[in-house]
C-alpha positions as CSV (number, residue, x, y, z in Angstrom):
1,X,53.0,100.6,118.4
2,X,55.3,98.3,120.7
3,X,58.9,97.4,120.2
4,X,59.9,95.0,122.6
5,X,63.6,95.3,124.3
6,X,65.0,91.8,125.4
7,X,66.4,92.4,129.3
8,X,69.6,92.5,130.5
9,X,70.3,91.0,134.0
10,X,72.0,92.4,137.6
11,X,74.8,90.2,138.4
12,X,76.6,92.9,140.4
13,X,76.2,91.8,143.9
14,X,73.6,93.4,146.1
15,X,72.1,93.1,149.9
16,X,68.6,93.9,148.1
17,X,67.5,90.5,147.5
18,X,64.8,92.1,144.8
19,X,67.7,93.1,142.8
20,X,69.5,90.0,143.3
21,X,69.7,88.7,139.2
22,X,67.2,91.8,138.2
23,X,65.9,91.9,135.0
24,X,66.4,95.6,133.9
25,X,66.5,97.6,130.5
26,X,68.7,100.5,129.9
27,X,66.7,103.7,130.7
28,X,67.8,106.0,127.9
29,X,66.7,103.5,125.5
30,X,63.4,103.0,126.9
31,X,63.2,107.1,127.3
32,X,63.8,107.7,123.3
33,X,61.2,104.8,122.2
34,X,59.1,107.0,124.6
35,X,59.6,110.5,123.0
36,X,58.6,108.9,120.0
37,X,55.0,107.5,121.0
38,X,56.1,103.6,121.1
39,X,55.2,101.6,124.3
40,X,58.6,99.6,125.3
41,X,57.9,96.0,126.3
42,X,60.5,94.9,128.3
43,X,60.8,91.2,127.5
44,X,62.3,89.4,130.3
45,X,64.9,86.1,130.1
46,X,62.6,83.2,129.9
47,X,63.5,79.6,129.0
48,X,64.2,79.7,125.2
49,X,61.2,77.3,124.4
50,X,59.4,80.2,125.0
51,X,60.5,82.9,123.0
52,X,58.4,82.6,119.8
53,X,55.9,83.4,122.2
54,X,57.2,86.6,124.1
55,X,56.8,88.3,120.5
56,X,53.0,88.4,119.9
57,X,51.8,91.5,120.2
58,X,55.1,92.9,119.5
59,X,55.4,95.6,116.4
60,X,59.8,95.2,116.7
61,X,62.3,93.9,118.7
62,X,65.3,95.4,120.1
63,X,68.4,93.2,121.3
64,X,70.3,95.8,123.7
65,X,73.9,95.6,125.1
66,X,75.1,93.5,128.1
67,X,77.1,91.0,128.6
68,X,79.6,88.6,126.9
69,X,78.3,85.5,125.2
70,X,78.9,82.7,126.3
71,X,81.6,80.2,124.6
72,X,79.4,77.7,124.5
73,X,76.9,79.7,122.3
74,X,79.6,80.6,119.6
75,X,80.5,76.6,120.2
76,X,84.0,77.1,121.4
77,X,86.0,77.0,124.1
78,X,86.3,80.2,126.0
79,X,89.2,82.6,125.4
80,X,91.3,83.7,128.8
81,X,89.6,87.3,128.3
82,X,86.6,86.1,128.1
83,X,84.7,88.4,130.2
84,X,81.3,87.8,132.6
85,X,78.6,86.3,130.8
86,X,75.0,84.7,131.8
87,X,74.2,81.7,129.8
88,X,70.3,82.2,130.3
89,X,70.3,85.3,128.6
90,X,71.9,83.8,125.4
91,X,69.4,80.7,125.9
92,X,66.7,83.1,125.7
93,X,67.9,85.4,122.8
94,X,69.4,83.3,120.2
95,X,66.0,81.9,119.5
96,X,64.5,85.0,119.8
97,X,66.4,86.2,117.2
98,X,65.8,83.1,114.6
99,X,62.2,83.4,116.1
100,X,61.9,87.1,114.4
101,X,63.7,86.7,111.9
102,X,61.8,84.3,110.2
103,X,58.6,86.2,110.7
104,X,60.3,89.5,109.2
105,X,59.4,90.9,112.5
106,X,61.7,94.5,112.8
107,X,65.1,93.8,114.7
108,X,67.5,96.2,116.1
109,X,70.4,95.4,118.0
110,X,73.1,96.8,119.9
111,X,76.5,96.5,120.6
112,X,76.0,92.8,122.6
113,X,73.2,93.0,120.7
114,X,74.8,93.2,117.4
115,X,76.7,90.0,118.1
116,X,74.0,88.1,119.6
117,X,72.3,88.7,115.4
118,X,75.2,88.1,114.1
119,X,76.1,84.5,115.8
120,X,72.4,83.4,116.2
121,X,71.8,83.9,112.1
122,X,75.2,82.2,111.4
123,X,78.2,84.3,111.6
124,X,81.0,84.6,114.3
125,X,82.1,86.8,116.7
126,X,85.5,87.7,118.2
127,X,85.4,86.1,122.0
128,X,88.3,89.1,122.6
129,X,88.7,91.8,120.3
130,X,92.2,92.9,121.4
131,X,93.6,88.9,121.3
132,X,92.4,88.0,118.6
133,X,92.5,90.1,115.9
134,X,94.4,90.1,113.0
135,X,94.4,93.6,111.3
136,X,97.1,96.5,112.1
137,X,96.5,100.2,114.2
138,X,93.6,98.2,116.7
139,X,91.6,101.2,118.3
140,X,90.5,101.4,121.6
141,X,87.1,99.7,121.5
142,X,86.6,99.9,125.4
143,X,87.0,103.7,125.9
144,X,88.1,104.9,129.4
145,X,86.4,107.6,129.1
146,X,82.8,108.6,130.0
147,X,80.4,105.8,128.1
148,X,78.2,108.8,126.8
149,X,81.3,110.6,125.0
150,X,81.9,109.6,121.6
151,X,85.2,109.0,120.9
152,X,85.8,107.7,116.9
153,X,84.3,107.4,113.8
154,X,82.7,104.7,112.0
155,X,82.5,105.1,107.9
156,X,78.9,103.8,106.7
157,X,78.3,102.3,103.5
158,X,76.3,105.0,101.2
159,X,74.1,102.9,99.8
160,X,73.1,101.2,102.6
161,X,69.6,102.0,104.8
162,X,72.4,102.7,107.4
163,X,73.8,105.2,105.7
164,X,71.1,106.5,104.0
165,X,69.3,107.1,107.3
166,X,73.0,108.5,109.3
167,X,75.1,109.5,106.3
168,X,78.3,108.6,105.3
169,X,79.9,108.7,108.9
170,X,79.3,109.3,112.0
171,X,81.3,109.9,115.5
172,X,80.2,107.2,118.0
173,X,81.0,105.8,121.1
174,X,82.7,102.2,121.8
175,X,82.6,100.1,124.8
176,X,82.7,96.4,123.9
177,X,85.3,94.0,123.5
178,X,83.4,91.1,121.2
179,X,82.5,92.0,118.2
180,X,81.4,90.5,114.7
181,X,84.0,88.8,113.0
182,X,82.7,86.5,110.2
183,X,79.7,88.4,109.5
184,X,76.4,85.8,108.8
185,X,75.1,84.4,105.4
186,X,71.7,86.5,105.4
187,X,73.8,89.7,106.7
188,X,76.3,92.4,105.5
189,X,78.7,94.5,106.9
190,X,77.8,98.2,106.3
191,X,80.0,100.3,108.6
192,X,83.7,99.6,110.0
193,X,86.1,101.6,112.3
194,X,89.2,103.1,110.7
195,X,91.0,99.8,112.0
196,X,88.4,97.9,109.8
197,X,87.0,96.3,112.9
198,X,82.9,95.6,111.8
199,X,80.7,98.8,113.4
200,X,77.3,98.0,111.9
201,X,75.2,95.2,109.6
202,X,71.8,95.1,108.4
203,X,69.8,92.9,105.5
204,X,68.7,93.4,102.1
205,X,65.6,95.2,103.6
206,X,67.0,96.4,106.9
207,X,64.1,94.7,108.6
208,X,67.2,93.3,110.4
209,X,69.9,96.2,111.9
210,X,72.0,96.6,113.9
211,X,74.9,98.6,115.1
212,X,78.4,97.9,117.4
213,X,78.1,101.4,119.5
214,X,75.5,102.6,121.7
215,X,73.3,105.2,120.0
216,X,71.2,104.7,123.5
217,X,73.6,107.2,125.3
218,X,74.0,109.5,122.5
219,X,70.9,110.5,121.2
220,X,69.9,113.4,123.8
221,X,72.6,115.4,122.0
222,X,72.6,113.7,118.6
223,X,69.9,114.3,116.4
224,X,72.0,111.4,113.9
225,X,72.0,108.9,116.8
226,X,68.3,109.6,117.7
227,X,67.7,109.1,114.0
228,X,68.7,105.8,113.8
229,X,65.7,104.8,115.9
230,X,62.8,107.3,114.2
231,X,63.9,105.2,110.8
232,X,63.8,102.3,112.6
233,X,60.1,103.2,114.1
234,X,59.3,104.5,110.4
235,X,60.6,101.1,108.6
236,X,57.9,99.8,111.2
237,X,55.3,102.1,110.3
238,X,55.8,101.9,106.6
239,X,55.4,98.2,106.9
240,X,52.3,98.5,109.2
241,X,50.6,101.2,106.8
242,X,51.3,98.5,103.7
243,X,48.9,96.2,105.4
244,X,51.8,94.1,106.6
245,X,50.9,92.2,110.1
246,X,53.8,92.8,112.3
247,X,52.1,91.3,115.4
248,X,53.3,87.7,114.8
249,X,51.1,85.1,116.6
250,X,52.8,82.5,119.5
C-alpha cells in the first residue's frame, strides 16, 4: 500500500543552500505510516496543473500541517494576523484535494490540512482564530507549551467514523491559529473544543477525514491517536479488498 503525504516547505532561513525552500514531511508521520507496513510517498509542491497526476499509484492521500493559507486562496483580503504563508503550496494542494476527492481516493488531513479540505471543497476558514471569532470562553489554540503535550479535549460526535474509531472524546494537542469556520457543502463537523471552535470533519463515508490537532506527535504514547491512522489504513484496505481501484490513473 502507499499513502501519499503532500510536502510542506523550509522557509526558515538557512546558509545550506540544499535546504534553501526544502520540501520536507514531518517524520513522526512518516514513522507511524511505517510501523504499519505502508510506503509514504512524499508528494512534492508541483505546479497545480499537475496534481491529478502526482496521485497515480497512490492507495491515500494525506494533507499534513504547515503553513497559513494564503488570502487569496480563501478569496479575501488578508487579516493583520495573518501569519507566513507560501502561495505555491496552496497552488498545488487545493487541486489536489478536488483531484481526490472526485476519485474517492482516501483523504486525511491535518490541522493546516484540515483547512486546506475544508476551503478547497467549499467551506471557509477563520484567517485568525483569536480576531475573529464570535463565540464566548476562546481556548488557547496555539499552546505554549511543548507541541507533543496534549493540552484539551475535543468531544466527537458518537455516531460518527470519528468517533466510532476514537470514542466519544479525546485529549489532544492544539497549535494552529486558522481553522474551519463555515464548514463545506459535502462535509460535516464531527468534533468541537469546549469553546465550540470546529476540531474535526469527515464525509458520509469518511473516505474524506480529517482532524484540527496533530495526532502525528501523539501517537508514540497514544494508542487513540495512533488509531486514527490504523482505521484510516483499514478504510483503505476494506476498500481495496472490495475490488475497489484506489490507484487512480493521471
Amino acid at each position: 500500500m502507499k499513502i501519499g503525504i503532500t510536502a510542506d516547505v523550509n522557509l526558515t532561513e538557512t546558509p545550506i543552500i540544499n535546504l534553501k525552500l526544502a520540501h520536507f514531511a514531518p517524520k513522526p508521520l512518516v514513522d507511524v505510516l511505517v510501523k504499519n507496513d505502508v510506503v509514504p510517498v512524499i508528494l512534492p509542491i508541483l505546479p497545480g496543473k499537475l496534481a491529478k497526476a502526482s496521485l497515480a499509484g497512490l492507495d491515500g492521500l494525506i494533507i499534513p500541517g504547515g503553513h497559513d493559507i494564503a488570502a487569496e486562496f480563501l478569496h479575501e483580503n488578508p487579516s493583520l494576523e495573518l501569519g507566513p504563508t507560501y502561495s505555491p503550496r496552496d497552488a498545488f494542494e487545493f487541486p489536489i484535494v478536488k483531484a481526490a476527492a472526485e476519485q474517492h481516493l482516501p483523504l486525511l488531513g491535518i490541522c493546516r490540512g484540515a483547512q486546506v479540505i475544508n476551503a478547497a471543497l467549499g467551506g471557509t476558514i477563520y484567517q485568525d482564530l483569536p480576531s475573529e471569532y464570535k463565540g464566548d470562553g476562546l481556548l488557547q489554540h496555539s499552546q505554549r507549551t511543548k507541541g507533543d503535550l496534549p493540552t484539551h479535549e475535543v468531544k466527537i460526535d458518537p455516531t460518527s467514523q470519528l468517533g466510532k474509531d476514537l470514542g466519544p472524546t479525546a485529549f489532544v494537542n492544539s497549535r494552529h491559529h486558522q481553522a474551519v469556520k463555515e464548514v463545506a457543502p459535502s462535509l460535516k463537523a464531527v468534533a468541537q473544543a469546549p469553546d465550540g471552535v470546529i476540531e474535526a470533519i469527515e464525509n458520509d463515508d469518511a473516505s474524506i477525514q480529517a482532524v484540527q490537532w496533530h495526532p502525528e506527535n501523539l501517537w508514540q504514547s497514544s494508542p487513540q491517536q495512533e488509531r486514527l491512522f490504523t482505521a484510516f489504513i483499514d478504510r483503505i484496505k476494506g476498500g481495496l479488498l472490495n475490488g475497489q481501484s484506489r490507484c487512480p490513473k493521471p
